[in-house]
C-alpha positions as CSV (number, residue, x, y, z in Angstrom):
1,X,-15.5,112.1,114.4
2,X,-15.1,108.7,115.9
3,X,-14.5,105.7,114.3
4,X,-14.5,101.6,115.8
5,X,-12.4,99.4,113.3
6,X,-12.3,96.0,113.5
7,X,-11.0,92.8,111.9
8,X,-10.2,89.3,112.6
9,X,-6.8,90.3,113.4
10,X,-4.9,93.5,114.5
11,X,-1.3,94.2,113.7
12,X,-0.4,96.9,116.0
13,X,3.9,96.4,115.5
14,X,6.3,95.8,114.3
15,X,7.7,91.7,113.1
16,X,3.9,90.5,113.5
17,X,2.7,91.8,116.8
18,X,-1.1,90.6,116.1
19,X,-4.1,90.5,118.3
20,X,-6.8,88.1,116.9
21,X,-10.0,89.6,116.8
22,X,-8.8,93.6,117.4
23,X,-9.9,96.5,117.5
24,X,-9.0,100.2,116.9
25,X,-11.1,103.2,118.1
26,X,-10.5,106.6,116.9
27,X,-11.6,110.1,118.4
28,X,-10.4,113.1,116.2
29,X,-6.7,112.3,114.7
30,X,-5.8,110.3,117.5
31,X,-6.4,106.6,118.5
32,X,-8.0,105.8,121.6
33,X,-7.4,102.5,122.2
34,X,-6.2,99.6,120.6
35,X,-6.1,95.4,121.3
36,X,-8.9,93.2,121.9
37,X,-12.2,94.2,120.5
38,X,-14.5,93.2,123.2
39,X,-12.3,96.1,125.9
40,X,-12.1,98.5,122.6
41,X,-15.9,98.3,121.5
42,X,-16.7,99.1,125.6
43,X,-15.4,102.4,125.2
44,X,-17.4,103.5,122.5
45,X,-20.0,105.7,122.1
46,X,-23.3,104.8,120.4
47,X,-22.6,107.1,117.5
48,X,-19.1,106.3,116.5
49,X,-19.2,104.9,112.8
50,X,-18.2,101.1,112.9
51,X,-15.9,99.5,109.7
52,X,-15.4,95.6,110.1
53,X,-13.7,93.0,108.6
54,X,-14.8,89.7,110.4
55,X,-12.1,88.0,108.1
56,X,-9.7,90.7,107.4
57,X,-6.1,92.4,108.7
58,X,-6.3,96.0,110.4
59,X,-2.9,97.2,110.8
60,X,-1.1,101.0,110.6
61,X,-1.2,102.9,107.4
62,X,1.5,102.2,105.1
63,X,5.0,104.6,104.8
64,X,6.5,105.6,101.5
65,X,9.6,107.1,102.0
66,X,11.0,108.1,98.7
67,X,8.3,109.8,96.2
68,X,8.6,112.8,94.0
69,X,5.5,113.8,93.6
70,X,6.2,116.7,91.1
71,X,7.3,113.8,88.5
72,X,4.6,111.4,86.2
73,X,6.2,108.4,85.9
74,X,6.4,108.8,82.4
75,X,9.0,107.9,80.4
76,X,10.3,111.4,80.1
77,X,9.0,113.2,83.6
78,X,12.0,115.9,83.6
79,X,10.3,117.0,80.1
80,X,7.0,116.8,81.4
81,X,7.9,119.2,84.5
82,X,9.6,121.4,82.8
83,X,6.8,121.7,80.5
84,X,4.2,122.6,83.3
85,X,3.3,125.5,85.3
86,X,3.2,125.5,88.8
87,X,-1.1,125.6,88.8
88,X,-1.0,122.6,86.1
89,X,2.1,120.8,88.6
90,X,0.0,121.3,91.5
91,X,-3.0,120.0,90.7
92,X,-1.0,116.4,88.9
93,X,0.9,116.4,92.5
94,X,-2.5,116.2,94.6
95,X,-4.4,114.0,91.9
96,X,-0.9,112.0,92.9
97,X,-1.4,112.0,96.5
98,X,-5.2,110.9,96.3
99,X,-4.4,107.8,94.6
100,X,-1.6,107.1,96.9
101,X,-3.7,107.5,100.1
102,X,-6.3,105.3,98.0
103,X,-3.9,102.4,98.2
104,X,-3.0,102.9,101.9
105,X,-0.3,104.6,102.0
106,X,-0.8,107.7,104.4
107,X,2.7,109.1,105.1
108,X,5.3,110.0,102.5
109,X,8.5,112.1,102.4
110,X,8.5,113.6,99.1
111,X,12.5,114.4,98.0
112,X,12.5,116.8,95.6
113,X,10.1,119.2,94.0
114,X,10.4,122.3,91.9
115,X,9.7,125.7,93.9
116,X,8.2,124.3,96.7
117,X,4.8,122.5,95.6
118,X,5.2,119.7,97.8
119,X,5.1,121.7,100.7
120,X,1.9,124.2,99.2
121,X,0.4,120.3,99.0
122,X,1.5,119.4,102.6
123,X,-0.3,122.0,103.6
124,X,-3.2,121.5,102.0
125,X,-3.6,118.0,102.5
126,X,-3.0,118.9,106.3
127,X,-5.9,121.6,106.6
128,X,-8.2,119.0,105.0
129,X,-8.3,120.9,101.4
130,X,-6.8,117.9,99.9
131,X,-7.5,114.2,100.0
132,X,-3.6,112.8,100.4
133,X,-1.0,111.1,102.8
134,X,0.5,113.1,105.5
135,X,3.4,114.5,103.1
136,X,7.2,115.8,104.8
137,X,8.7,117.6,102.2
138,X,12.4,118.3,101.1
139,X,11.7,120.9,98.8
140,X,15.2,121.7,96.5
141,X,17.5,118.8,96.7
142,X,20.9,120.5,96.7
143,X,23.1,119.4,94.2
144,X,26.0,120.9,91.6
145,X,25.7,122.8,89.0
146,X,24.6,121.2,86.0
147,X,24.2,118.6,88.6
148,X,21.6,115.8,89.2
149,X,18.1,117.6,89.2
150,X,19.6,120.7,88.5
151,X,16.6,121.9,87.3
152,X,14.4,121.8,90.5
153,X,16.3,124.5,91.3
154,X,18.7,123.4,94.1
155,X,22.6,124.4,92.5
156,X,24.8,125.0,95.2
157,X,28.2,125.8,94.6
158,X,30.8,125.8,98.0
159,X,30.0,125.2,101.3
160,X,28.9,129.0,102.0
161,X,26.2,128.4,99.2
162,X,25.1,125.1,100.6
163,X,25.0,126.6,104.2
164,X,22.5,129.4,102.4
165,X,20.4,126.7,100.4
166,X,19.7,124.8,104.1
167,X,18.9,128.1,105.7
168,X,16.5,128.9,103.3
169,X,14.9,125.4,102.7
170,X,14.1,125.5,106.7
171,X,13.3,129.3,106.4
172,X,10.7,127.6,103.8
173,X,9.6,125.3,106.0
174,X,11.2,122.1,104.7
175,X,10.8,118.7,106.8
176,X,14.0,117.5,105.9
177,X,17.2,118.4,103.8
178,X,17.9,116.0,100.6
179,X,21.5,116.2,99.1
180,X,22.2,114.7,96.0
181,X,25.8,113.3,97.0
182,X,26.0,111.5,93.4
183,X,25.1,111.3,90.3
184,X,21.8,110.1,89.0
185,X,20.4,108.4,85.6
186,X,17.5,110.9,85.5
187,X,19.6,113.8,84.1
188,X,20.8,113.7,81.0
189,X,24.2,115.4,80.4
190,X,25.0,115.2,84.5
191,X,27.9,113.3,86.6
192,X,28.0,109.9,86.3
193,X,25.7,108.4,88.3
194,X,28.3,106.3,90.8
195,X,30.2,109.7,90.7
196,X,30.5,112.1,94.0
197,X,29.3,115.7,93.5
198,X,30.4,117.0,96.9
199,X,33.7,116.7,98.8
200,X,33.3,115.1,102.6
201,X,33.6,118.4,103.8
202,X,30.8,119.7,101.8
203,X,28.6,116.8,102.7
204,X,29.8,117.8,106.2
205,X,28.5,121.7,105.9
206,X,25.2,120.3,104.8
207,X,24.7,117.9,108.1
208,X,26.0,120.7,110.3
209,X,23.8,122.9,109.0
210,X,20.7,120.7,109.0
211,X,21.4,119.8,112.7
212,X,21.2,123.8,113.7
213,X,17.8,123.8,112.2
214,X,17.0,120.5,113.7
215,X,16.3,118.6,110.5
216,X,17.3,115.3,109.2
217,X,19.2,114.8,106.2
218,X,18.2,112.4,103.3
219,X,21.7,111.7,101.3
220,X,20.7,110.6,97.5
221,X,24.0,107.9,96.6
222,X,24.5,105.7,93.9
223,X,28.7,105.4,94.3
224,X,30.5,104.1,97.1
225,X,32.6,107.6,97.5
226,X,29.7,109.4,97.6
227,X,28.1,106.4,100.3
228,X,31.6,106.9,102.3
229,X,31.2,110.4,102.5
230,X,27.1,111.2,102.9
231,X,28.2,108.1,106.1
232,X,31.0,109.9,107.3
233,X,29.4,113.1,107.6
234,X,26.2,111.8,109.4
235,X,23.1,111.5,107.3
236,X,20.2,110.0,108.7
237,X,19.3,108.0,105.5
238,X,20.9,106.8,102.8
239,X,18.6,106.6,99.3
240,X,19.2,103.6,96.8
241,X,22.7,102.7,97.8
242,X,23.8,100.7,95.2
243,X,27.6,100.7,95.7
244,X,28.6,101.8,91.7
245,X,31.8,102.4,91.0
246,X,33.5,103.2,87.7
247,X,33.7,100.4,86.4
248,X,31.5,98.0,88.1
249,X,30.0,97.5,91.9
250,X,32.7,98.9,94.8
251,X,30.8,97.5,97.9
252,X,32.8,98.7,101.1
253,X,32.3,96.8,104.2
254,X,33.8,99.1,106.9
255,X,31.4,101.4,105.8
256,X,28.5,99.0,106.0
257,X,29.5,98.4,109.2
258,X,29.4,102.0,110.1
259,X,25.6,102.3,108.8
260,X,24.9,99.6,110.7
261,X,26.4,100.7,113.8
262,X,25.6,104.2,113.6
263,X,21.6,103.3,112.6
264,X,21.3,104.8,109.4
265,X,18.7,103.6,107.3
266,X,18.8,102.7,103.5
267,X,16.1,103.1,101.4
268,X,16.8,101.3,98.3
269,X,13.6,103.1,96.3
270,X,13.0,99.7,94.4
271,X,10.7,101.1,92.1
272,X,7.3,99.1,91.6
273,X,8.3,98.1,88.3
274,X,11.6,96.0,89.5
275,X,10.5,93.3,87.9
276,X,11.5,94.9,84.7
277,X,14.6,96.7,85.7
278,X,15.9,92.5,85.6
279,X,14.4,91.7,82.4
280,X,16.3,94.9,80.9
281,X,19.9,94.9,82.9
282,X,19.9,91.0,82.6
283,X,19.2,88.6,85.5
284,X,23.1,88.2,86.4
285,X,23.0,91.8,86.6
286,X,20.5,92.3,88.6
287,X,20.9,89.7,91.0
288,X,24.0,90.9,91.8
289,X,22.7,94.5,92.6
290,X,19.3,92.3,94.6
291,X,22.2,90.4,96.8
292,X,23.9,93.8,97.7
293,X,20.4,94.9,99.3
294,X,20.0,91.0,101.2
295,X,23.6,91.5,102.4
296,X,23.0,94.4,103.9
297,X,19.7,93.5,105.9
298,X,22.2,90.8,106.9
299,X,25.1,93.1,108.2
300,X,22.7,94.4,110.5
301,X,21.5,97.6,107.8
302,X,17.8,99.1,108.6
303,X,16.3,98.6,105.2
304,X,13.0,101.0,104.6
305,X,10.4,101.2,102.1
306,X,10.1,103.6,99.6
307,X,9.3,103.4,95.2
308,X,11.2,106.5,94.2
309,X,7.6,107.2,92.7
310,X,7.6,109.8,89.3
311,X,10.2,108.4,88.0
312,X,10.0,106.2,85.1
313,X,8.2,103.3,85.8
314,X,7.5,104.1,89.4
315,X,3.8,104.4,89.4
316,X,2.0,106.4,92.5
317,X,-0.4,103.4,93.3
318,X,1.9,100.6,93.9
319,X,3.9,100.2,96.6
320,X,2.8,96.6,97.4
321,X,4.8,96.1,93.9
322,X,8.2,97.6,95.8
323,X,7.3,95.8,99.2
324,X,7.5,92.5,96.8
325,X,11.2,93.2,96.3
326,X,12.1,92.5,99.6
327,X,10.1,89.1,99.6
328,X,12.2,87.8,96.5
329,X,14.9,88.8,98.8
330,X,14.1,86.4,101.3
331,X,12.6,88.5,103.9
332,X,9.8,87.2,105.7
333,X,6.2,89.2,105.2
334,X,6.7,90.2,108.7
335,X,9.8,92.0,108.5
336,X,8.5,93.7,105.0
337,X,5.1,94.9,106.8
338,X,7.5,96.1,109.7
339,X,9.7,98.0,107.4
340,X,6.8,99.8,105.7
341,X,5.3,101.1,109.4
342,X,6.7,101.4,112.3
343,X,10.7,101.1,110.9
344,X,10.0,103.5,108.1
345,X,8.3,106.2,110.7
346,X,11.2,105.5,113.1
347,X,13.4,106.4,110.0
348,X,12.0,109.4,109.1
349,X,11.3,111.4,112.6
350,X,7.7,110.2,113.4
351,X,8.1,106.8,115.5
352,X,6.6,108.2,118.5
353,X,3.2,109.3,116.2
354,X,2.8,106.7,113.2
355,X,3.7,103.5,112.5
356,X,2.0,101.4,115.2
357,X,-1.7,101.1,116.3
358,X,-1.3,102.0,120.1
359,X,-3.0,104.7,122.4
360,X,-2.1,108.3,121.3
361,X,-0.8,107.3,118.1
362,X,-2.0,109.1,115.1
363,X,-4.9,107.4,113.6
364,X,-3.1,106.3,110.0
365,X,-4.9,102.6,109.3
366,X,-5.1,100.3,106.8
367,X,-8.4,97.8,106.8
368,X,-7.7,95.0,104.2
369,X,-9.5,91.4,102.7
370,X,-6.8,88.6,104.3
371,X,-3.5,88.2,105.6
372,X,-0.5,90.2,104.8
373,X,1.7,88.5,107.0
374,X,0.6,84.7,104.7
375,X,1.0,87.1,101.7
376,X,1.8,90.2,100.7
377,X,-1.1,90.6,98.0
378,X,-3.5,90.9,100.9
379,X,-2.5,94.9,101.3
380,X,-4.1,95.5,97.7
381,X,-7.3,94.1,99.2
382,X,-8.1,97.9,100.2
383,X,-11.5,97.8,102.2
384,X,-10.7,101.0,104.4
385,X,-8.5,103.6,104.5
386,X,-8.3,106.4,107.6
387,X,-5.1,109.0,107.3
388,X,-5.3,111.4,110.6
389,X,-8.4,110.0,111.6
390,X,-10.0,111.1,108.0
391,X,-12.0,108.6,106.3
392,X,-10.4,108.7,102.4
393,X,-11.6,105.2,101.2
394,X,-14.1,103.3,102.4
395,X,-16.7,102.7,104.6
């Protein structure tokens, strides 16, 4: 299939690269060429379906990099999975996926399911069987006993048992390795959520043993021992970040430092509804957590996009809401568009295929009614949606 998508402007970077007047054209999942639509439109052939947007932004499909797709949102999800069987999970997980890719998104990494749906739905949703974003897919976070999402099945207990878990999630076919380094507010009767559930030298066993199977490691960490250590040992991301301590914030600046040197990125999941989380922790306390995030971007920290979608709150369909965090934060529409492309594919693994609209790339685009980079409300003006050079909205 071929496809020539055009729009009064092309954002093809990162930080506003923008071609007035652009073009993209698409053979099979791959782009063809990209830039000026006058040199793209020469090259294609007389039967390639045309989408056009005279006044409208083209630029690469959007990146969520913290979902769980097994979750509902709802206020009690854990209850809800647990109630479910894997056909019934399944089929809520790709109805999921549709209405993200609906929206634009057309990559996520999915951190956490229960016996390994997400990757039955990668699958599926790569052979064309299902209509959804390019999903990589952590399968069982490992965590404690009795430990944060215990129950999607990921209990490890000493480093021989974690060394086993990583083996078999790769075995599996896992994309990437999530490690619940902390505590989390999703399960009742768990660690504290600033608390550390592995030593450094666990946290090290779980890196070492990702590395030898040549995956990444996503390191889920509320508290700042459990940020020192998941750092120390290597991760490639940190998720959420929030520097808790017992009895208040515990922010750490060598460490910061060392994220910043070492190129880790933070994903702070703001969950679409953030808005909310203010009105219900207070705005004192909540401003203080939103100028923890701002400080970082200014030490230098590679902020990415993600909504920690399924949990509460964090609908499947609005990741404009989360990209809107970052705007009350100061940063520039630019830098926020950036973050949700080509930093958030560079993050996870895939900044030499997504992210950008450039020659070879894969063809993930986003067509959309005015200008992101004036405001960020433009990316819910949806007009045309292409994930691997599929057509899944629009046209």
């Amino acid at each position: 299939m071929e496809f020539l998508v055009s729009a009064g402007q092309l954002l093809s970077g990162p930080d506003g690269d923008r071609t007035p007047d652009g073009a993209v054209l698409v053979r099979g999942d791959r782009i063809v060429a990209a830039g000026p639509r006058a040199e793209v439109e020469a090259r294609a052939s007389a039967g390639a379906v045309r989408l056009a947007r005279p006044e409208g932004t083209l630029l690469p499909g959007l990146i969520d990099t913290h979902v769980h797709l097994c979750f509902d949102a709802g206020p009690d999800p854990v209850t809800s999975l647990r109630e479910a069987d894997d056909t019934a999970l399944l089929l809520a997980m790709a109805d999921r996926a549709r209405r993200m890719v609906a929206t634009g998104v057309t990559t996520v990494r999915d951190l956490g399911d229960r016996g390994g749906l997400a990757l039955r739905l990668r699958d599926a949703v790569a052979s064309g069987a299902v209509s959804g974003p390019r999903v990589l897919a952590a399968g069982a976070p490992l965590t404690v006993p009795g430990g944060h999402c215990w129950f999607l099945g990921g209990e490890v207990s000493g480093e021989e048992a974690i060394r086993e878990t990583v083996r078999r999630n790769a075995k599996d076919g896992a994309d990437v390795i999530k490690v619940m380094a902390t505590g989390g507010g999703l399960t009742k009767g768990g660690p504290a959520i600033w608390e550390a559930q592995f030593s450094p030298e666990e946290l090290r066993a779980v890196v070492e043993e990702a590395r030898a199977h040549n995956l990444p490691v996503a390191a889920h960490a509320h508290g700042a021992d459990g940020i020192a250590a998941a750092v120390a040992a290597g991760v490639d991301t940190v998720e959420h970040c929030t520097w808790m301590g017992r009895g208040g914030f515990d922010v750490r600046e060598d460490v910061v430092a060392d994220i910043a040197a070492r190129g880790i990125a933070v994903c702070p999941a703001a969950s679409p509804g953030w808005r909310a989380f203010a009105e219900r922790f207070g705005p004192e306390r909540a401003e203080e957590m939103f100028a923890r995030v701002r400080w970082m971007h200014e030490q230098g920290v590679r902020l990415i996009s993600g909504t920690d979608a399924g949990v509460p709150g964090a609908v499947f369909d609005d990741l404009v809401s989360s990209l809107g965090f970052f705007v009350h934060l100061g940063l520039p529409p630019s830098r926020v568009v950036a973050m949700a492309t080509a930093d958030a594919a560079a993050a996870v693994g895939l900044g030499d295929d997504t992210g950008r609209l450039a020659d070879g790339y894969r063809a993930d685009l986003l067509l959309v009614d005015g200008d992101p980079l004036a405001d960020l409300e433009a990316l819910r003006e949806v007009r045309a949606v292409l994930a691997g050079g599929r057509l899944v909205n629009g046209g």
